[in-house]
C-alpha positions in Angstrom: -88.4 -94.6 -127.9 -91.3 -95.4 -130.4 -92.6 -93.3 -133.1 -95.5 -94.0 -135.9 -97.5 -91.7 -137.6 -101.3 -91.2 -136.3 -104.5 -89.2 -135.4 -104.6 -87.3 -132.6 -107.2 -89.2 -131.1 -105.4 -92.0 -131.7 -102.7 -90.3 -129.8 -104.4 -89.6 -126.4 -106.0 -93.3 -126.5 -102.3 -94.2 -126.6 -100.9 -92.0 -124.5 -103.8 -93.2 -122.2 -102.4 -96.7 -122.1 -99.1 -95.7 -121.7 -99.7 -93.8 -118.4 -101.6 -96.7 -117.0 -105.2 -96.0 -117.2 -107.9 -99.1 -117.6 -111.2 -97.3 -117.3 -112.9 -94.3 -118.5 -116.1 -93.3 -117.8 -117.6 -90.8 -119.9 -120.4 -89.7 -122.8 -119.5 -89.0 -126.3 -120.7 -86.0 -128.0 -119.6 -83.8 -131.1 -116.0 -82.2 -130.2 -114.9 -85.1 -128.6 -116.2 -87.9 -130.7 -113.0 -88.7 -132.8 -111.5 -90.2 -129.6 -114.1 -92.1 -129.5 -113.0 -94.5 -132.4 -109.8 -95.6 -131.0 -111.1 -95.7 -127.3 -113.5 -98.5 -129.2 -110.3 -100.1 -130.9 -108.5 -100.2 -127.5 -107.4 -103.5 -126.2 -106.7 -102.1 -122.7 -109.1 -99.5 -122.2 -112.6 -100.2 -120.9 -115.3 -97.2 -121.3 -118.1 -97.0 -118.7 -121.0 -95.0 -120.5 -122.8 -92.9 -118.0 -125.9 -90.8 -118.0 -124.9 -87.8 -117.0 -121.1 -86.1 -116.9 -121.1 -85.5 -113.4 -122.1 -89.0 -112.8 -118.5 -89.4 -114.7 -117.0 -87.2 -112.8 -118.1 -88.9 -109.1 -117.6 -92.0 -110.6 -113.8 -91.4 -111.2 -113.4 -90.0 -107.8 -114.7 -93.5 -106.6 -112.4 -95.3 -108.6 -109.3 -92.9 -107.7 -110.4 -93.5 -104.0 -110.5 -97.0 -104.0 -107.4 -98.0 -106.6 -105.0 -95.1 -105.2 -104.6 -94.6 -108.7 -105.6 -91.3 -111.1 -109.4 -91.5 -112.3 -110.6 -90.6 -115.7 -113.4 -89.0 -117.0 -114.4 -88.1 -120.8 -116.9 -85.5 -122.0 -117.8 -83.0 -124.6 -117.6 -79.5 -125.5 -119.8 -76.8 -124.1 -122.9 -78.6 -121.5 -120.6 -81.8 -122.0 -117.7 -80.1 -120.1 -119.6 -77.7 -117.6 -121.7 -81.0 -116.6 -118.5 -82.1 -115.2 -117.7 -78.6 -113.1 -119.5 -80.3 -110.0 -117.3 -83.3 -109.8 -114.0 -81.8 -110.2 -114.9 -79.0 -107.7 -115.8 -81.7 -105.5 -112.1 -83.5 -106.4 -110.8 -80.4 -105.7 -111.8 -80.0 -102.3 -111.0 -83.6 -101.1 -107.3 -83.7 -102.8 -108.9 -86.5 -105.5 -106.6 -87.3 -108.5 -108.5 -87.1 -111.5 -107.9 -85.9 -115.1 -111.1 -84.4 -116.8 -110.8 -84.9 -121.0 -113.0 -82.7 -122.9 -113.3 -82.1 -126.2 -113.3 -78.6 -127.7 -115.1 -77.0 -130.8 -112.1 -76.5 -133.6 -109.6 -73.9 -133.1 -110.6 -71.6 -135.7 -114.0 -71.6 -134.2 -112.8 -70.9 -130.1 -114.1 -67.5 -129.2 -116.6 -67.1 -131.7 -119.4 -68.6 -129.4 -119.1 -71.5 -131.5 -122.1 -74.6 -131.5 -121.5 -75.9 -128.1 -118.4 -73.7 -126.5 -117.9 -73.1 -123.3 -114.6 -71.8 -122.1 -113.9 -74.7 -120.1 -110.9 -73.7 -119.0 -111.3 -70.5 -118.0 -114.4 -72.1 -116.2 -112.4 -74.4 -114.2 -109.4 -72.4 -113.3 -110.2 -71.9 -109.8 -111.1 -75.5 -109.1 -108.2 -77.2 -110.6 -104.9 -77.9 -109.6 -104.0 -76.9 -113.3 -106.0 -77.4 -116.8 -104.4 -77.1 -120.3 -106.2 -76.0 -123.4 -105.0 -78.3 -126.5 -104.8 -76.9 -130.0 -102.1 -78.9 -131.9 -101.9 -82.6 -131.8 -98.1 -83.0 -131.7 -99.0 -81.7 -127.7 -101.5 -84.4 -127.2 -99.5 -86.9 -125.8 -97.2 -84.6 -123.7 -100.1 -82.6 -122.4 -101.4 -85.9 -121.0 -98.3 -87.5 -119.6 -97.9 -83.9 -117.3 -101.5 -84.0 -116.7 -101.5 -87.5 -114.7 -98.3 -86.3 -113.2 -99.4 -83.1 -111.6 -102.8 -84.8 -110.8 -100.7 -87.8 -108.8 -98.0 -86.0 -107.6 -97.8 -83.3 -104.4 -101.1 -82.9 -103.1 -103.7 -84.6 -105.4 -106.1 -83.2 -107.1 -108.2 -82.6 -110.9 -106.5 -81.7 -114.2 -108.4 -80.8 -116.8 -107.2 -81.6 -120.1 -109.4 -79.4 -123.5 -108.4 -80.9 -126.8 -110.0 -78.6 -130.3 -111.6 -81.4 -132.4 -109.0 -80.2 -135.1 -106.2 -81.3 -133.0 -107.4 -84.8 -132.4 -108.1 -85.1 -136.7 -105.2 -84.0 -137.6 -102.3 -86.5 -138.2 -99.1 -86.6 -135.8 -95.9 -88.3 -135.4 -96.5 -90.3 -132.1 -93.4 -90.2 -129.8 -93.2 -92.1 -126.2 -92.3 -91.9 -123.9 -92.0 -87.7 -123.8 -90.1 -84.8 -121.8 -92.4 -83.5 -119.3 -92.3 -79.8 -119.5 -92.9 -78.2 -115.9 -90.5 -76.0 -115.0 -92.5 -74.3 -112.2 -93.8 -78.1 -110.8 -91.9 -78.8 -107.8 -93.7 -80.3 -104.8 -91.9 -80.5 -101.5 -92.4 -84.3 -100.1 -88.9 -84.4 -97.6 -89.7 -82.4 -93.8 -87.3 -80.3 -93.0 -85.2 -82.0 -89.8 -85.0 -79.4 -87.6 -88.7 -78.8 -87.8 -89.7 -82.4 -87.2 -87.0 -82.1 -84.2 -88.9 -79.4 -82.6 -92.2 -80.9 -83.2 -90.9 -84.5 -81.2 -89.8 -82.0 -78.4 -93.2 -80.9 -78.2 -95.0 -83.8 -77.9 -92.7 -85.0 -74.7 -93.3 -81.9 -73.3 -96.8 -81.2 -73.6 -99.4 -82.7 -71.1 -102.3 -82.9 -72.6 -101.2 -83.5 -76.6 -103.6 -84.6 -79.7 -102.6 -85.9 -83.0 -105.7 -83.9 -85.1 -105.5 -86.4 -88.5 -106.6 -85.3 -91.9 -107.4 -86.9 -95.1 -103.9 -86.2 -95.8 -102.9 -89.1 -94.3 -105.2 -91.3 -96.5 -103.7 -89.7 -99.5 -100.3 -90.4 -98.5 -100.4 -93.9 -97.5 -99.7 -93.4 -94.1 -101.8 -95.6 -91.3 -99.2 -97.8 -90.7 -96.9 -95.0 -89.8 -99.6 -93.3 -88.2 -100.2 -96.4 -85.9 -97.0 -96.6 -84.6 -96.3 -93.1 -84.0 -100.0 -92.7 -81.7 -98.5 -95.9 -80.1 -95.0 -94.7 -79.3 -96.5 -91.3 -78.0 -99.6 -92.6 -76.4 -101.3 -89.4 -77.2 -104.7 -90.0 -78.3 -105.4 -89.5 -82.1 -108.9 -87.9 -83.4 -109.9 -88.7 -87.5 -111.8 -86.1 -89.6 -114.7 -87.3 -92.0 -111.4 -87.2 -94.5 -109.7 -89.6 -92.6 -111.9 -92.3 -91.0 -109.9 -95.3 -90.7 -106.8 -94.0 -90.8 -106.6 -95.5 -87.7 -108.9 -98.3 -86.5 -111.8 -97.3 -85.2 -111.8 -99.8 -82.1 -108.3 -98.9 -81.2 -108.2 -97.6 -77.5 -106.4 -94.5 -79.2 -108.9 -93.6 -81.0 -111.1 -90.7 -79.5 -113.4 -90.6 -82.9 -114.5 -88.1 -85.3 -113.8 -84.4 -84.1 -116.1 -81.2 -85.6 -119.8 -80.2 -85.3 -120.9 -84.1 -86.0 -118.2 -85.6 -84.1 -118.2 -87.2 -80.7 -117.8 -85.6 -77.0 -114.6 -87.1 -76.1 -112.7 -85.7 -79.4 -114.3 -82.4 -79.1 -113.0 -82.1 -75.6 -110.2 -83.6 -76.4 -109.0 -80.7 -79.0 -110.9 -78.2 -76.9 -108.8 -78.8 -74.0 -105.3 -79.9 -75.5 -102.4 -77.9 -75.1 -100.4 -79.1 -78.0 -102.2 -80.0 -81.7 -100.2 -82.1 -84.4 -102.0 -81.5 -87.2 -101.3 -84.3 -90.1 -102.6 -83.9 -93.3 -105.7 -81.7 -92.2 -106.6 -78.1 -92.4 -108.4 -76.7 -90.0 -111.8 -76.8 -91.7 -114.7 -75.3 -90.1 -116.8 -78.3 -89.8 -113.6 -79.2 -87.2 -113.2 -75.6 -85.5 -116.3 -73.8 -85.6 -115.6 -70.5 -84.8 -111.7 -70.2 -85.3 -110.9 -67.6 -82.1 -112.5 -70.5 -80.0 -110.9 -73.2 -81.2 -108.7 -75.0 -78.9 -107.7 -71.7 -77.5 -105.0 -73.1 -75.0 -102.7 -75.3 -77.8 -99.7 -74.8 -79.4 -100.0 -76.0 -82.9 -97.6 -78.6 -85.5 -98.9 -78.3 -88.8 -97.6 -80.8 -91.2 -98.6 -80.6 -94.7 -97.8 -81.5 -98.3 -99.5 -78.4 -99.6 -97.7 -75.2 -98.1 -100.7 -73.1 -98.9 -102.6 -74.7 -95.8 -100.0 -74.3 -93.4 -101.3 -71.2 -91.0 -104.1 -70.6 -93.3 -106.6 -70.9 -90.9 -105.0 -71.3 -87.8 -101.6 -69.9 -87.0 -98.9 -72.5 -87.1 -96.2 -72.6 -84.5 -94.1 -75.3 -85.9 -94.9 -75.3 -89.6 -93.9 -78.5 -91.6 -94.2 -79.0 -95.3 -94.2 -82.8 -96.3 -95.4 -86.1 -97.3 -97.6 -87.1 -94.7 -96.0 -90.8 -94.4 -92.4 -89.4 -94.6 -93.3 -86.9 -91.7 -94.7 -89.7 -89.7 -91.7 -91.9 -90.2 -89.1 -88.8 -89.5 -91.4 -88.2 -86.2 -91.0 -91.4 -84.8 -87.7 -91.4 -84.9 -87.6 -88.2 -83.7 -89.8 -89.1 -80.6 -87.8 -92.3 -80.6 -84.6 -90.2 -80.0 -86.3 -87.8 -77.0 -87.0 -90.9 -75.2 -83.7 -92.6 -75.4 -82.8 -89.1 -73.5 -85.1 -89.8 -70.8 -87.8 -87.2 -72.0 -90.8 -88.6 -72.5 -94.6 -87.7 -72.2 -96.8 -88.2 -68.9 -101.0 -88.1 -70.1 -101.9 -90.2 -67.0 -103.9 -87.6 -66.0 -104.9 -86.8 -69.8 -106.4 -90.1 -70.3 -108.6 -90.1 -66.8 -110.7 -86.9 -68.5 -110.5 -88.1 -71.7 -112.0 -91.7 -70.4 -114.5 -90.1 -68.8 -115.8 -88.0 -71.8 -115.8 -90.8 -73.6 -117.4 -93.0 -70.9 -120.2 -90.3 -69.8 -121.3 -89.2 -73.5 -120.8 -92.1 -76.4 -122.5 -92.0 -79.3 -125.9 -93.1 -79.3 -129.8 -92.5 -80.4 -133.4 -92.7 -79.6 -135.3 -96.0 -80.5 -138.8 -95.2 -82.3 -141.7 -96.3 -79.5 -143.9 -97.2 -82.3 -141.6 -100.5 -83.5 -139.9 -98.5 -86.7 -136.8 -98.5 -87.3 -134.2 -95.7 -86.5 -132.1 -94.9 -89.3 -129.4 -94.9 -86.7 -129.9 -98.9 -86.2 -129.9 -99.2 -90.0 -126.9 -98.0 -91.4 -125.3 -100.0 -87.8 -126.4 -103.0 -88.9 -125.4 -102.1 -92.9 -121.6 -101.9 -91.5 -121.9 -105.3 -89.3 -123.7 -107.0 -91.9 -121.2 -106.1 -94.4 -118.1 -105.8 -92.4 -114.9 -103.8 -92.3 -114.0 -105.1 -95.7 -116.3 -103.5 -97.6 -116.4 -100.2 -99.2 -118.8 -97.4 -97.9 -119.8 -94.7 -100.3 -122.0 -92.4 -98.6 -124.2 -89.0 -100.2 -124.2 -85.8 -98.1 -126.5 -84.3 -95.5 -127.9 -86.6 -92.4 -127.3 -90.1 -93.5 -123.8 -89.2 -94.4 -123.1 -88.4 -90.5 -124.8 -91.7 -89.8 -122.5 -93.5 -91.8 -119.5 -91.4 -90.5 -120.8 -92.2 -86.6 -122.4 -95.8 -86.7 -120.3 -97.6 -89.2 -116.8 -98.9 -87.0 -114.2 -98.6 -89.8 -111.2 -100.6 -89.4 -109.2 -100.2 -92.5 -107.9 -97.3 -94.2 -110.0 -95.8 -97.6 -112.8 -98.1 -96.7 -115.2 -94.8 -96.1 -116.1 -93.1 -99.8 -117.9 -89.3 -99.1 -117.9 -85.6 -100.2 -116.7 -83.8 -97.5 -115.4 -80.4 -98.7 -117.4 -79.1 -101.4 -120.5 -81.6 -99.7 -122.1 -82.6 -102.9 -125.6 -84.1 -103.0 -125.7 -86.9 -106.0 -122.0 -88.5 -104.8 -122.7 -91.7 -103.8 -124.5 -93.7 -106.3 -122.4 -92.8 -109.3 -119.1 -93.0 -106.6 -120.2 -96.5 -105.5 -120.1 -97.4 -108.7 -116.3 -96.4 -109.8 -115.8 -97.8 -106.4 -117.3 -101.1 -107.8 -115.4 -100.7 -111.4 -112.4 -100.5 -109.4 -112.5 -103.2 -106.5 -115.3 -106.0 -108.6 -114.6 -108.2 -106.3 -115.3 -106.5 -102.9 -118.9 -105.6 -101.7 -119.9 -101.5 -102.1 -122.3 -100.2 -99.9 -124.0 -96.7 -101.0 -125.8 -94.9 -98.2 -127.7 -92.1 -99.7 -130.7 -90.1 -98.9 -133.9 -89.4 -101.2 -132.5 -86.4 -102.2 -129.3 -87.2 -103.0 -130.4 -90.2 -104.7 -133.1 -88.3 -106.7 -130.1 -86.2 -107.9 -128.0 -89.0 -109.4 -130.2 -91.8 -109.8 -130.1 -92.3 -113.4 -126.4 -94.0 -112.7 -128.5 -97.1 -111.7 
């Protein structure tokens, strides 16, 4: 254990080191400026100045996307901090892990409507997983360490951590590493057997059975698993917006993107299953429409990290709280077991409709008469120009469905996009943490003029 005497500031630049982080992107201003200092003196640190917070804020999402790894974003008090509200609403809705670091006026001035204060915290409640409010330096460094670990751990998602510029002045004792103190902080990763035994018996039973994959699966590392399980089954596997990629594309599997934007075959496929084994997804309403009508005739496995999705929307009738990747792996031995015991699935007649759908309605588009160009064509050629290596950051609205529907993507996290909270401005400032974080791979943003009018400044 280490201990030396330093500022505050000085103490979340270190404690930034020590937790892993490499880039920042963020704006200095007033309340937050002191940090500023010893984020320049940083060997290890590397500060990407933006030109506008919630370009910060998207920009960490796209490095968090790409790297796996918690994104960081820096701004000031008062329009500093609610500049950022955007982005981590945005990482909120798509599970991102990021920790937002805003500086505060002094304590003795918070609640006094202070030059530049804005309640940040209070602001943010609702669209954080948690957010702390800093007003002694000796909790600098242990505000930070649980910050990145309740941003990383469970279900991802944005911290928000709001330091008073007295607190990063003043001097501290600096001691790593620290005791976390979360007492309350317990996320459930193991499945419980019995549930994942019911859910294998399921799947041999059912005839017509669809694995419905979310972004979950994405977050939890879990394509590999994913692969082998929709191979041992044979049951055919549609990917949300969320997930795209989770499982190849081209695999014969794959029915595509389900939802108003999706394709015929994995509409009718959820439409008319009779068993759904929901990974890592939450029946959003860009998949289900109007809920009463959604796949009216299926029983439903609902396996999830965070417990509060489970039967949320849809009514659950094997619920399962757990990693995604550790659910996977405990299915397929479970299926594994079922067919060892001579149960196993027949979706002969399954596939025959599903082949059809998917040979009567793929996904195509008009050809202008005049000699333009479709957009459709475009963004096609984008993703075999560019290949299944590179990233795709798209903005939100038509071109974003484009990208979802004309791009094949063959690798997991290869597709960057806002898909909860559908944020206009996303791609260019995404595109380029995507860039910060993977230099040496080529970044695609897709973006419409009004997306790109939103955000442009980035450039």
């Amino acid at each position: 254990m280490t201990t030396e005497q330093m500022t505050g500031a000085q103490a979340l630049v270190r404690a930034l080191e020590n937790v892993g982080v490499d880039t920042v992107f963020g704006i200095p201003g007033g309340a937050i400026l002191p940090a500023y200092d010893p984020l320049f003196d940083s060997a290890k640190l590397r500060h990407v100045l933006v030109r506008h917070e919630q370009g910060a804020g998207h920009a960490a999402e796209g490095y968090a996307m790409v790297t796996g790894k918690v994104g960081v974003c820096m701004a000031t008090s008062g329009p500093g901090a609610t500049n950022l509200v955007t982005a981590i609403s945005d990482a909120y809705m798509d599970s991102v892990p990021i920790v937002a670091i805003t500086g505060q006026v002094p304590s003795s001035l918070i609640g006094t409507d202070g030059f530049q204060e804005a309640d940040i915290a209070g602001i943010t409640m609702p669209i954080t997983k948690h957010n702390f409010l800093v007003t002694k330096a000796d909790d600098i460094a242990r505000t930070i360490a649980e910050a990145f670990h309740i941003a990383s751990t469970g279900r991802p998602g944005p911290v928000l951590v709001d330091i008073a510029k007295d607190a990063l002045q003043a001097t501290v004792e600096f001691t790593w590493p620290v005791a976390m103190q979360l007492p309350g902080y317990r996320p459930v990763t193991r499945p419980h057997s019995k549930q994942i035994r019911e859910a294998a018996r399921l799947i041999v039973q059912a005839k017509r059975p669809v694995l419905y994959v979310g972004g979950g699966v994405l977050k939890a590392g879990a394509s590999a698993e994913l692969k082998v399980l929709a191979e041992l089954t044979g049951a055919p596997v549609v990917t949300t917006l969320m997930a795209k990629g989770a499982l190849p594309d081209s695999h014969p599997l794959h029915m595509g993107m389900p939802g108003m934007h999706g394709t015929v075959g994995a509409v009718g496929a959820l439409q008319r299953s009779d068993l759904l084994v929901a990974l890592g997804a939450r029946f959003d309403d860009r998949v289900t429409g109007k809920l009463d009508g959604f796949a009216p005739g299926a029983k439903v496995v609902h396996a999830d990290i965070d417990p509060a999705e489970i039967s949320k929307n849809r009514h659950a009738d094997v619920p399962i709280v757990g990693d995604a990747r550790e659910v996977i792996a405990d299915l397929i031995v479970a299926v594994q077991k079922e067919h060892e015991a001579g149960r196993k699935g027949d979706y002969g007649d399954w596939w025959r409709q599903l082949n059809a759908w998917r040979e009567t309605y793929p996904l195509g588009y008009d050809t202008p008469e005049d000699g333009s160009l479709a957009p459709q064509y475009v963004i096609e050629r984008i993703g075999k120009a560019a290949g299944p290596d590179a990233y795709y950051v798209a903005g939100v609205g038509q071109h974003q469905m484009w990208a979802a529907q004309f791009i094949k993507y063959e690798r997991p996290g290869a597709f960057l996009n806002s898909g909860g909270a559908g944020t206009m401005g996303y791609a260019i400032p995404a595109a380029m943490g995507a860039k910060v974080a993977a230099p040496d791979r080529t970044v695609w943003a897709i973006d419409g003029d009004g997306c790109f009018q939103m955000t442009n400044q980035e450039l």
